[in-house]
SEKOL-681633 format. One line per 10 residues: number of its first residue (from 1); their letters; for each residue z, x, y of N, C-alpha, C. Coordinates in steps of 0.2 Angstrom, whole numbers, padded with zeros to 4 digits, always signed. Layout:
<nodes>
NUM = A = Z:X:Y:Z:X:Y:Z:X:Y; ... $
</nodes>
This chain:
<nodes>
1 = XXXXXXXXXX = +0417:+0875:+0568:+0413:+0870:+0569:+0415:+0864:+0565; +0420:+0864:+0558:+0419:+0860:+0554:+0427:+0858:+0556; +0429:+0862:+0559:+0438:+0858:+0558:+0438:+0853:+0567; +0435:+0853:+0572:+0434:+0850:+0578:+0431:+0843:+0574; +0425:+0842:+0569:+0422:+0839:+0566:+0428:+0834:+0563; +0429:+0838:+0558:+0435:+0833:+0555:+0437:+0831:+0558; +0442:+0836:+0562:+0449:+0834:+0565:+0446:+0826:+0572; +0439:+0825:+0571:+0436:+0820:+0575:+0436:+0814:+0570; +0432:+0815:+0566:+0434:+0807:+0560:+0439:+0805:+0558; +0442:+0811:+0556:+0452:+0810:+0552:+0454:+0805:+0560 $
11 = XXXXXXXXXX = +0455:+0808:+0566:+0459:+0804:+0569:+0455:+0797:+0572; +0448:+0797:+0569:+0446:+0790:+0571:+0450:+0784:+0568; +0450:+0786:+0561:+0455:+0780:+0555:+0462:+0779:+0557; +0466:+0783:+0564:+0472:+0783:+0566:+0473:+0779:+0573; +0478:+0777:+0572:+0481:+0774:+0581:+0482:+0780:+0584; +0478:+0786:+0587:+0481:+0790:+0590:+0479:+0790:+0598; +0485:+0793:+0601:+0484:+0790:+0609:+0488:+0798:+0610; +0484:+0796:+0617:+0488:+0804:+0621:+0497:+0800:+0624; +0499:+0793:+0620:+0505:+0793:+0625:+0507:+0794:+0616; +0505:+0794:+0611:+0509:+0794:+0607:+0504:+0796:+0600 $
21 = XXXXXXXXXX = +0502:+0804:+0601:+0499:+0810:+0599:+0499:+0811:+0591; +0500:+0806:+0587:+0502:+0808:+0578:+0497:+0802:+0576; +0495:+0807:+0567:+0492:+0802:+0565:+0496:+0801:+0560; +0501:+0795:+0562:+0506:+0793:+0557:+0507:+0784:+0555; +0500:+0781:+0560:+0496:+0775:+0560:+0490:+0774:+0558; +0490:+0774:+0549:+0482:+0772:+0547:+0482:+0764:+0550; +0474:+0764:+0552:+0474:+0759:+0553:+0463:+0757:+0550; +0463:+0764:+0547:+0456:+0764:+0544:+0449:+0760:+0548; +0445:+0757:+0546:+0440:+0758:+0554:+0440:+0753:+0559; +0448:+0749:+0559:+0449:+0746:+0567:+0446:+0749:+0572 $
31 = XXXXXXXXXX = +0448:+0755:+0573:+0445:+0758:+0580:+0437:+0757:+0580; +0433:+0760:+0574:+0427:+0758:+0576:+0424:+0749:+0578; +0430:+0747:+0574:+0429:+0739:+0578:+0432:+0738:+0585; +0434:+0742:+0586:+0438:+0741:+0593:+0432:+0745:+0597; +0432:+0750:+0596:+0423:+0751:+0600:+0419:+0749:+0602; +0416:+0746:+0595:+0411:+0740:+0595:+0412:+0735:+0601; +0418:+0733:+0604:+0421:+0727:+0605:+0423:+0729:+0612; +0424:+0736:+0615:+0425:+0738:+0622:+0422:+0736:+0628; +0426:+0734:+0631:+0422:+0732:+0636:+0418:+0736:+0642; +0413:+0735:+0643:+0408:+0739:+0648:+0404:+0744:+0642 $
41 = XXXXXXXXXX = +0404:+0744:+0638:+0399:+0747:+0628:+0392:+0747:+0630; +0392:+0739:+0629:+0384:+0737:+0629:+0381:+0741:+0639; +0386:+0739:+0644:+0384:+0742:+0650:+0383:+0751:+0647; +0385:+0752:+0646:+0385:+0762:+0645:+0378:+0764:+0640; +0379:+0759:+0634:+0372:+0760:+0631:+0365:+0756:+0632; +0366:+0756:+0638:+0361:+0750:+0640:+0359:+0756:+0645; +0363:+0759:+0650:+0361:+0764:+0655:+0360:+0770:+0653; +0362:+0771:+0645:+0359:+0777:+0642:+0354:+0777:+0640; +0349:+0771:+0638:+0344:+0771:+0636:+0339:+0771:+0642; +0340:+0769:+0648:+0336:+0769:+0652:+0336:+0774:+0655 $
51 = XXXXXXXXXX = +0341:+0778:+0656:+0344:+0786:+0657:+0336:+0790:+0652; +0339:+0788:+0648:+0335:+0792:+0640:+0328:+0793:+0641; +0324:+0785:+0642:+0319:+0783:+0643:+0315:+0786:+0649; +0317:+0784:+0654:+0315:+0788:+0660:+0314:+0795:+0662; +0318:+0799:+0661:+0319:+0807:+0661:+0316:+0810:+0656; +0315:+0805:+0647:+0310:+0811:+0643:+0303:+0807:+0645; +0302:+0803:+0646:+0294:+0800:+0648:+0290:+0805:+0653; +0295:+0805:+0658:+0294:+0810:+0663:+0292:+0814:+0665; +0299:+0819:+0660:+0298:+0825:+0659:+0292:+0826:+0655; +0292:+0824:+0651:+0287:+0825:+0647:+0279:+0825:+0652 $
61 = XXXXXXXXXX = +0278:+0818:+0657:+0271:+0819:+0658:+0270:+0823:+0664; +0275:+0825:+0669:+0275:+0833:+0672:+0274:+0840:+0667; +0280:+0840:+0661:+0278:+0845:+0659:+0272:+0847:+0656; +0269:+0842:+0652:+0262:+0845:+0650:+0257:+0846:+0655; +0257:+0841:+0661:+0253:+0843:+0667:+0254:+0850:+0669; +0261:+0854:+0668:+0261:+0859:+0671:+0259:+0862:+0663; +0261:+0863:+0658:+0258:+0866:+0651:+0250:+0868:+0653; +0247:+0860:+0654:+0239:+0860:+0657:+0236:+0865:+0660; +0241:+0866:+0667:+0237:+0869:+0673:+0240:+0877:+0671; +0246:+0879:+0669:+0248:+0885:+0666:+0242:+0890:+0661 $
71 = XXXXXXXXXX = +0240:+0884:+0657:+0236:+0888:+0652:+0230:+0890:+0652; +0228:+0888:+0658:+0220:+0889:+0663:+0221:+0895:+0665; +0229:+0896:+0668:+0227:+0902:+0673:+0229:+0908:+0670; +0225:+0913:+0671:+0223:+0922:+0669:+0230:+0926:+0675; +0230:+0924:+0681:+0232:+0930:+0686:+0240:+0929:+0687; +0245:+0932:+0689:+0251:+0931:+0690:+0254:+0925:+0686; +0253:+0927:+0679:+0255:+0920:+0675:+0263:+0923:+0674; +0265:+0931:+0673:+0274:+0930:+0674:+0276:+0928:+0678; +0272:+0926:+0685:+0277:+0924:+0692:+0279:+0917:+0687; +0274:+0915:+0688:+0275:+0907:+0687:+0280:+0905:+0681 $
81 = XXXXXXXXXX = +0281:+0911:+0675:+0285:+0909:+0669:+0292:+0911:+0674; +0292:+0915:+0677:+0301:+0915:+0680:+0301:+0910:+0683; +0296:+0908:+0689:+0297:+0902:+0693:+0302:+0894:+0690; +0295:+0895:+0681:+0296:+0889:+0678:+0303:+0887:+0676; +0306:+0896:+0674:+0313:+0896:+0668:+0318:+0898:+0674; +0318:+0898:+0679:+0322:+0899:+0684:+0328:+0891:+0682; +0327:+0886:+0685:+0330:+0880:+0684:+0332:+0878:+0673; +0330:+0880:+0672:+0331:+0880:+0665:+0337:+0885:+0662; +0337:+0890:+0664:+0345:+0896:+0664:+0348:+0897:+0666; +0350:+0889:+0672:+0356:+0888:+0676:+0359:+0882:+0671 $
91 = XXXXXXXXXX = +0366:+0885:+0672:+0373:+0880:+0668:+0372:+0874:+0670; +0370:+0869:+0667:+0372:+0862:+0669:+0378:+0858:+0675; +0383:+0863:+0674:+0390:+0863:+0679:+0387:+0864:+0685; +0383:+0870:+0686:+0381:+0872:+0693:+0373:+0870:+0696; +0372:+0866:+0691:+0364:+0860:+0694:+0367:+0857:+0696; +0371:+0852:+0691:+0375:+0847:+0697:+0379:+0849:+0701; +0383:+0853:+0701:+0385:+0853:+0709:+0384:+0856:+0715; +0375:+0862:+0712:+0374:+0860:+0718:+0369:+0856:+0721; +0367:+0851:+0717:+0364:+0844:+0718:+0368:+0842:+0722; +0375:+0840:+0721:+0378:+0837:+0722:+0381:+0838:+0732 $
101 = XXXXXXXXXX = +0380:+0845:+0732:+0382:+0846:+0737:+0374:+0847:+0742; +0369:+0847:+0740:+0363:+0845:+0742:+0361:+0837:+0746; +0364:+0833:+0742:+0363:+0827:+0741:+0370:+0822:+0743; +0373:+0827:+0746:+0379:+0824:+0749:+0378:+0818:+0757; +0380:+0813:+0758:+0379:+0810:+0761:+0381:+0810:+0769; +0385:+0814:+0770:+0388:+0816:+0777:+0384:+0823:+0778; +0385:+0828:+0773:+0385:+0835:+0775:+0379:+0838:+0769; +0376:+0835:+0767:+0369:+0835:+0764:+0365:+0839:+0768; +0360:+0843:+0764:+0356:+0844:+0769:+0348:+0840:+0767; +0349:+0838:+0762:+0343:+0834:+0761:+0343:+0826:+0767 $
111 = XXXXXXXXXX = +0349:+0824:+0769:+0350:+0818:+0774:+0347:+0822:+0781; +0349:+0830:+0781:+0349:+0831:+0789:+0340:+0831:+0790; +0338:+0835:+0784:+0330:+0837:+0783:+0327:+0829:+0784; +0329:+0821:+0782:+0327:+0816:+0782:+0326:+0813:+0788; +0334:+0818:+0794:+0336:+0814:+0800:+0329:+0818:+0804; +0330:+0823:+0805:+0324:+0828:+0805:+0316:+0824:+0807; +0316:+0822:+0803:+0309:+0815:+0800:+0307:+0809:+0803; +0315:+0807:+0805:+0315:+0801:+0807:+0315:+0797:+0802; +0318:+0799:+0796:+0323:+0795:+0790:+0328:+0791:+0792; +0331:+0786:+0789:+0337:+0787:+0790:+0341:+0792:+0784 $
121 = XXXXXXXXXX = +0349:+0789:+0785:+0350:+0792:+0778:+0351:+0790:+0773; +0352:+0791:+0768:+0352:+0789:+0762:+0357:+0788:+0755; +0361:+0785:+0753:+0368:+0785:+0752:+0366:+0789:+0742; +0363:+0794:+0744:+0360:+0796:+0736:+0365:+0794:+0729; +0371:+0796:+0731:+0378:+0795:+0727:+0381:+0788:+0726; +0380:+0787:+0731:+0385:+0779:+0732:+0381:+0772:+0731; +0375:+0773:+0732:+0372:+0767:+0730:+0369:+0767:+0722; +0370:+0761:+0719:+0370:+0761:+0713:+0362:+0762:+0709; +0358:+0761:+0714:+0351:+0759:+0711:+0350:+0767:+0713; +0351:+0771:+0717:+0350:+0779:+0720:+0354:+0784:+0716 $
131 = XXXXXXXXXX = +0360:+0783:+0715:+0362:+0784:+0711:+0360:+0788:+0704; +0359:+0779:+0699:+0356:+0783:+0694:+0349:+0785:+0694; +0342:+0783:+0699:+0338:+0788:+0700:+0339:+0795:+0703; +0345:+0797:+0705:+0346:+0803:+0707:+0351:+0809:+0702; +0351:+0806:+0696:+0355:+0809:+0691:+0348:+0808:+0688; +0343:+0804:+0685:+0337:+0806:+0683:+0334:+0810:+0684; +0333:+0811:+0691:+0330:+0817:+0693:+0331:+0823:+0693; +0339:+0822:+0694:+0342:+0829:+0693:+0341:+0834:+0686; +0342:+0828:+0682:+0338:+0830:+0675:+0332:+0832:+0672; +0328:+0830:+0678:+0321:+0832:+0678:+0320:+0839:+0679 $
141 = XXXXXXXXXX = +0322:+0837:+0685:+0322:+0845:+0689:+0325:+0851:+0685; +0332:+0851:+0679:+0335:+0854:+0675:+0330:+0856:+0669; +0327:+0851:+0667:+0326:+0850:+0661:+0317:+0851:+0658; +0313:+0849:+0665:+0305:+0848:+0662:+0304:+0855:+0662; +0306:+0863:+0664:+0303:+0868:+0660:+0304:+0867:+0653; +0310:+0866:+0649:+0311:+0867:+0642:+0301:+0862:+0641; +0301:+0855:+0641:+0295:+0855:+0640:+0289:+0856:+0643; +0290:+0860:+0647:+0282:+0863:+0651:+0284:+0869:+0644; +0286:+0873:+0642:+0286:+0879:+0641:+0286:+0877:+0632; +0289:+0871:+0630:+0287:+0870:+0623:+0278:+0867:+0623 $
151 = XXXXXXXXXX = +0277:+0863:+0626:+0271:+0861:+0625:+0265:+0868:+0628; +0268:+0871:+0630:+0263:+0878:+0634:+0261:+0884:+0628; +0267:+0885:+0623:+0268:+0889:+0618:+0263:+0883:+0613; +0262:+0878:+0613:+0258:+0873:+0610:+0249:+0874:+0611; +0248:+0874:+0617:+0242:+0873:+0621:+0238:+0880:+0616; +0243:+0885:+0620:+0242:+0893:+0618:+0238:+0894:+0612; +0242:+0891:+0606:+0242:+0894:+0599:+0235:+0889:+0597; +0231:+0882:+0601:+0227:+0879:+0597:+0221:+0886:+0597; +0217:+0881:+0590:+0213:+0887:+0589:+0207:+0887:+0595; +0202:+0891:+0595:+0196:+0890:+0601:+0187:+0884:+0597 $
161 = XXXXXXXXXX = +0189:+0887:+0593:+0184:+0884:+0590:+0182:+0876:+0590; +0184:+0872:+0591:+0182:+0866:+0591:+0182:+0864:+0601; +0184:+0868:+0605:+0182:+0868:+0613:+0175:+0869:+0612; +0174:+0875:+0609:+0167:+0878:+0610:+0161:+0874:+0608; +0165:+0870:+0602:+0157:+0866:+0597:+0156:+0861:+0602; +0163:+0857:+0608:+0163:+0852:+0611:+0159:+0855:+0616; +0161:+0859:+0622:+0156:+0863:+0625:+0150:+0863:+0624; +0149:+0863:+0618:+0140:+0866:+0616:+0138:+0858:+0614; +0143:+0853:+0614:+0139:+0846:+0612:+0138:+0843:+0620; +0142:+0844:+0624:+0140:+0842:+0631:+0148:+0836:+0632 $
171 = XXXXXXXXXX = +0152:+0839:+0629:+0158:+0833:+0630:+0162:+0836:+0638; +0165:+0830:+0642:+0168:+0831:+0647:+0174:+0833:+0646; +0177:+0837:+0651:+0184:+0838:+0650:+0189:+0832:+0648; +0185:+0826:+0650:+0191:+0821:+0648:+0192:+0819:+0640; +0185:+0818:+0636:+0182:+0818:+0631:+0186:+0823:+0628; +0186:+0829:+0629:+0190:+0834:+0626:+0196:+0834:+0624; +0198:+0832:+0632:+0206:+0832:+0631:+0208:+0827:+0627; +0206:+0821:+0624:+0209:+0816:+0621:+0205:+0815:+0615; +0201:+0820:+0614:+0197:+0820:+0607:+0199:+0827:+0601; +0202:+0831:+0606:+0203:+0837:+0602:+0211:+0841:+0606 $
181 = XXXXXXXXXX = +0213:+0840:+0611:+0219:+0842:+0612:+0224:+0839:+0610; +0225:+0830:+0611:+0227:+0827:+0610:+0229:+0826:+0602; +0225:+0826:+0599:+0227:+0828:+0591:+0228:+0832:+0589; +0227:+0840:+0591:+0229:+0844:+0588:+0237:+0847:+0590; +0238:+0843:+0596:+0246:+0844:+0601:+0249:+0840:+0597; +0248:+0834:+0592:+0253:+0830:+0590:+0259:+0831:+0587; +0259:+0836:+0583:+0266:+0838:+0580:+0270:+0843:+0587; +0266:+0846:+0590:+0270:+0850:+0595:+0274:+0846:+0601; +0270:+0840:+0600:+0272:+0836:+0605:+0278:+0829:+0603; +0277:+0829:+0596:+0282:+0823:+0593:+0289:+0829:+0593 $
191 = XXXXXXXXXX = +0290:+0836:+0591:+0295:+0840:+0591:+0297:+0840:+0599; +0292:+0841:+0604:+0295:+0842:+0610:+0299:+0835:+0613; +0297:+0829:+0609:+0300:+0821:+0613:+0306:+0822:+0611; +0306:+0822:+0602:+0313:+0821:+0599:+0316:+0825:+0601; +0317:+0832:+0603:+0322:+0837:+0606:+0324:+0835:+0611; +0319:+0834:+0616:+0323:+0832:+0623:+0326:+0825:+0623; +0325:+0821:+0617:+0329:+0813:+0616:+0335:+0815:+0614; +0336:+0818:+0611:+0343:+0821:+0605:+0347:+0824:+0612; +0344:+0828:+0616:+0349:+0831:+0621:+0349:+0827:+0625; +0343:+0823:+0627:+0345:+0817:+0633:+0353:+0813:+0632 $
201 = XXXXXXXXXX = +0351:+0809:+0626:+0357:+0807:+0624:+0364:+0810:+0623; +0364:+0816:+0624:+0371:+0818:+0625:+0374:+0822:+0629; +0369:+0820:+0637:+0369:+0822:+0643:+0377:+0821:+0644; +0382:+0824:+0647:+0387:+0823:+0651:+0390:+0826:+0658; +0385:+0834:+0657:+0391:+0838:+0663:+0388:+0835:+0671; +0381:+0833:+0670:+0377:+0831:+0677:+0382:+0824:+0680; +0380:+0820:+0675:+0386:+0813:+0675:+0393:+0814:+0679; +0396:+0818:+0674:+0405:+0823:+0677:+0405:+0826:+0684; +0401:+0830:+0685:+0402:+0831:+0693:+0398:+0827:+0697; +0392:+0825:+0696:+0389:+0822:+0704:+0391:+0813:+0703 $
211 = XXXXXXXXXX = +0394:+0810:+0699:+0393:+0803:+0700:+0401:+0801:+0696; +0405:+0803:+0692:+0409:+0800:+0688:+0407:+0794:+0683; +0402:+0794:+0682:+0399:+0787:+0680:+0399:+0783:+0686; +0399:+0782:+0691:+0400:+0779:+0697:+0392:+0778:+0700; +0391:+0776:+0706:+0397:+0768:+0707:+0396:+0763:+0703; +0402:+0761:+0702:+0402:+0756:+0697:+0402:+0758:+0692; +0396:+0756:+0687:+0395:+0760:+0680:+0386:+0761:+0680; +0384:+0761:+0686:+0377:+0762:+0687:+0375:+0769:+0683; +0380:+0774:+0683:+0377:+0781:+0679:+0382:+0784:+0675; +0384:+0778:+0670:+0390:+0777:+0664:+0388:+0778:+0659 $
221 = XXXXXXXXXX = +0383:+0784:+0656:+0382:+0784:+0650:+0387:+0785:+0644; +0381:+0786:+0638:+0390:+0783:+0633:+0393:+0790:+0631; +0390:+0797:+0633:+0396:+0803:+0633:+0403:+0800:+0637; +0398:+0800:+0644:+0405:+0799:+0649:+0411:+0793:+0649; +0407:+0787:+0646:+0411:+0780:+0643:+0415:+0785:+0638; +0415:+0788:+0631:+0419:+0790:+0628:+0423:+0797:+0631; +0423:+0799:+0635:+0425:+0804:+0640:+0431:+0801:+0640; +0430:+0794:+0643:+0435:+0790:+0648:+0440:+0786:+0643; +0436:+0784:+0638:+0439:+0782:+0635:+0445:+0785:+0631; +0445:+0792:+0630:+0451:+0796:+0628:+0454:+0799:+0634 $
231 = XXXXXXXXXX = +0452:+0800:+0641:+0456:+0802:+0645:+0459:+0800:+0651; +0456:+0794:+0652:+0459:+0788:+0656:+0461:+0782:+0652; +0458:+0780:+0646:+0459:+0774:+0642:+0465:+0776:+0638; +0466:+0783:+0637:+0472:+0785:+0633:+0471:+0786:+0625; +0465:+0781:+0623:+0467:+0778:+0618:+0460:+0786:+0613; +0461:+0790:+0612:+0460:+0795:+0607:+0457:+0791:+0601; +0459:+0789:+0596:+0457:+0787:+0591:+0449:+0783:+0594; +0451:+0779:+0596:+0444:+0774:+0600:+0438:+0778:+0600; +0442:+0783:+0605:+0434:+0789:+0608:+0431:+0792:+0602; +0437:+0794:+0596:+0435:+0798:+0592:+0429:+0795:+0589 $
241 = XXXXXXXXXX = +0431:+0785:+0588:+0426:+0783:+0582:+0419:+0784:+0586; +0421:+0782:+0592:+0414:+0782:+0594:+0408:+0788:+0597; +0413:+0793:+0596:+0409:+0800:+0596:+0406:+0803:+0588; +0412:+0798:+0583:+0406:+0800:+0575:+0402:+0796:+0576; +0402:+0789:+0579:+0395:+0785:+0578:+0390:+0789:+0583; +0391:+0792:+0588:+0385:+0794:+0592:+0383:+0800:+0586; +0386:+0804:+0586:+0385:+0809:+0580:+0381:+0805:+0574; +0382:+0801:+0573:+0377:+0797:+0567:+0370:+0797:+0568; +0371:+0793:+0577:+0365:+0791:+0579:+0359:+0798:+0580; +0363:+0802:+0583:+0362:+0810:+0583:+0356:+0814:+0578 $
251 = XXXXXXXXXX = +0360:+0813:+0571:+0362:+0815:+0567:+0354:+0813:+0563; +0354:+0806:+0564:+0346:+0801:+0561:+0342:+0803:+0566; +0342:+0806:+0573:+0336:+0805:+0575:+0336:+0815:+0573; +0341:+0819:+0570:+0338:+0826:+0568:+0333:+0824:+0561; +0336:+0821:+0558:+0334:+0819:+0551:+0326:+0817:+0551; +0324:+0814:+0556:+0319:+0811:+0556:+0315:+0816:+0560; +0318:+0819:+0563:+0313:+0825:+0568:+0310:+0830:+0562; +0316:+0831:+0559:+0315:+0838:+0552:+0311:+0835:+0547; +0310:+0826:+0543:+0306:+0823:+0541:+0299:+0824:+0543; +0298:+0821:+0549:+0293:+0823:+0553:+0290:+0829:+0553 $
261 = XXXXX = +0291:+0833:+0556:+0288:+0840:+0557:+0288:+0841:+0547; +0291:+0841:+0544:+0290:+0844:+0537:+0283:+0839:+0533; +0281:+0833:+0537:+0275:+0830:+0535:+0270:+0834:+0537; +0271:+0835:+0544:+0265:+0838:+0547:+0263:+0843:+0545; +0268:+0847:+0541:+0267:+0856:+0538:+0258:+0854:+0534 $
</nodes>
C-alpha cells in the first residue's frame, strides 16, 4: 500500500512521461501547477460534482424509503435481503457492461422493449444530457443497497421505547417520523452520506466501460480525466499530482467523517 503511495507523490515532483519514463527531472510542484491549469479541470470537476450530488441524494432517498418499508415487514425478510444484495456483489466491470450492453442503441433491448411501446429510441450513450443521467443511474441501481442496508442496520438497532410513549401520546406516523426517527438516525445517517461521497468521488470502472467520458466530456469525471491524463496525455507526473490532490481531498472528507461519528459517540 505504501510504496504505489509514494511511488505516486515522488513522481508527482518529476517531468515523468511514458515517452520518457525517469525521474531524472526535478521539477518540484510545476505539475501540480500544470494541473490546476489543465484544460477541460474545471469541466471534470464540475461533472463530478454533479455526478456526486445526484446519485448520493438519490441513493440515499430511495434507500431509506426502502430501509423504511424493509423494517416494517415480519414475513420473507431473507428473500428481499438477497434480492436487495444481489446488485451490490456484482463487480463494477460487469454493471457496466452489462448496462452497457442493455442500453446499447442499435441492439439494446431496453430500445426494442420502448419500440414495443411505441417509444422511440433513445441514444442512452451518445447523447450528452442521457448520457450522464444514465451513468447516474447506473450508479444507483449498483450502489442504493449499500444504503438501503446501512440505514436498515440503523432503523433495527433504535431503541422501542420512545414509539411507544409517542403511540400512547396520540402522535401520527409523520410526527414520529420526524420527531423521533429522524434524530435518533442522525449519526447513522451522516456516516451513510459521507461513505457513499468518498466512493462517489472515486467512481471510475462505470465511466471506463459504458461512456469513456464521452460524449464529449458530458461523463468526464476527475478519476477518468486523470486516467487520461497519464494514458492518452502521456504526461505521468501531471496525473500523479492530481491523484495526490484527490487523495487529499479524499483524505479530509475521511477526517471529518471519523471527527464526526467520534462527537456523536
Amino acid at each position: 500500500m505504501l510504496f504505489p503511495l509514494g511511488f505516486a507523490v515522488f513522481t508527482s515532483l518529476f517531468d515523468y512521461t511514458l515517452v520518457h519514463p525517469n525521474h531524472d527531472t526535478f521539477v518540484g510542484f510545476d505539475k501540480y501547477v500544470e494541473a490546476w491549469n489543465a484544460d477541460y479541470l474545471p469541466d471534470a470537476l464540475w461533472t463530478t460534482v454533479k455526478f456526486v450530488v445526484a446519485s448520493v441524494v438519490i441513493e440515499f432517498v430511495i434507500g431509506f424509503s426502502v430501509a423504511l418499508a424493509l423494517n416494517r415487514v415480519t414475513r420473507f425478510k431473507n428473500v428481499y435481503y438477497i434480492i436487495l444484495l444481489a446488485p451490490l456483489l456484482m463487480n463494477p466491470v460487469v454493471v457496466a457492461q452489462l448496462w452497457r450492453m442493455i442500453l446499447h442503441s442499435e441492439l439494446g433491448i431496453m430500445n426494442y422493449v420502448l419500440g414495443m411501446i411505441g417509444i422511440g429510441k433513445i441514444n442512452f450513450l451518445g447523447d450528452p444530457v442521457a448520457a450522464f443521467w444514465t451513468v447516474v443511474l447506473v450508479d444507483i441501481w449498483h450502489q442504493v443497497s449499500f444504503m438501503a442496508i446501512l440505514l436498515l442496520a440503523g432503523l433495527a438497532a433504535l431503541p422501542r421505547e420512545p414509539y411507544e410513549a409517542a403511540r400512547m401520546d396520540g402522535a401520527s406516523a409523520v410526527q414520529t417520523f420526524v420527531h423521533i426517527t429522524l434524530p435518533l438516525m442522525r449519526p447513522v445517517i451522516a456516516v451513510a452520506l459521507l461513505l457513499r461521497l468518498i466512493f462517489a468521488i472515486k467512481t471510475f470502472d462505470i465511466v471506463f466501460i459504458m461512456t469513456k467520458g464521452g460524449p464529449g466530456t458530458a461523463t468526464d469525471l476527475i478519476s477518468y480525466f486523470i486516467y487520461r491524463s497519464a494514458f492518452f496525455g502521456l504526461d505521468v507526473g501531471r496525473a500523479s499530482a492530481m491523484s495526490v490532490a484527490l487523495l487529499l481531498i479524499v483524505l479530509a472528507l475521511t477526517i471529518y467523517l471519523y471527527r464526526y461519528m467520534k462527537s456523536l459517540a
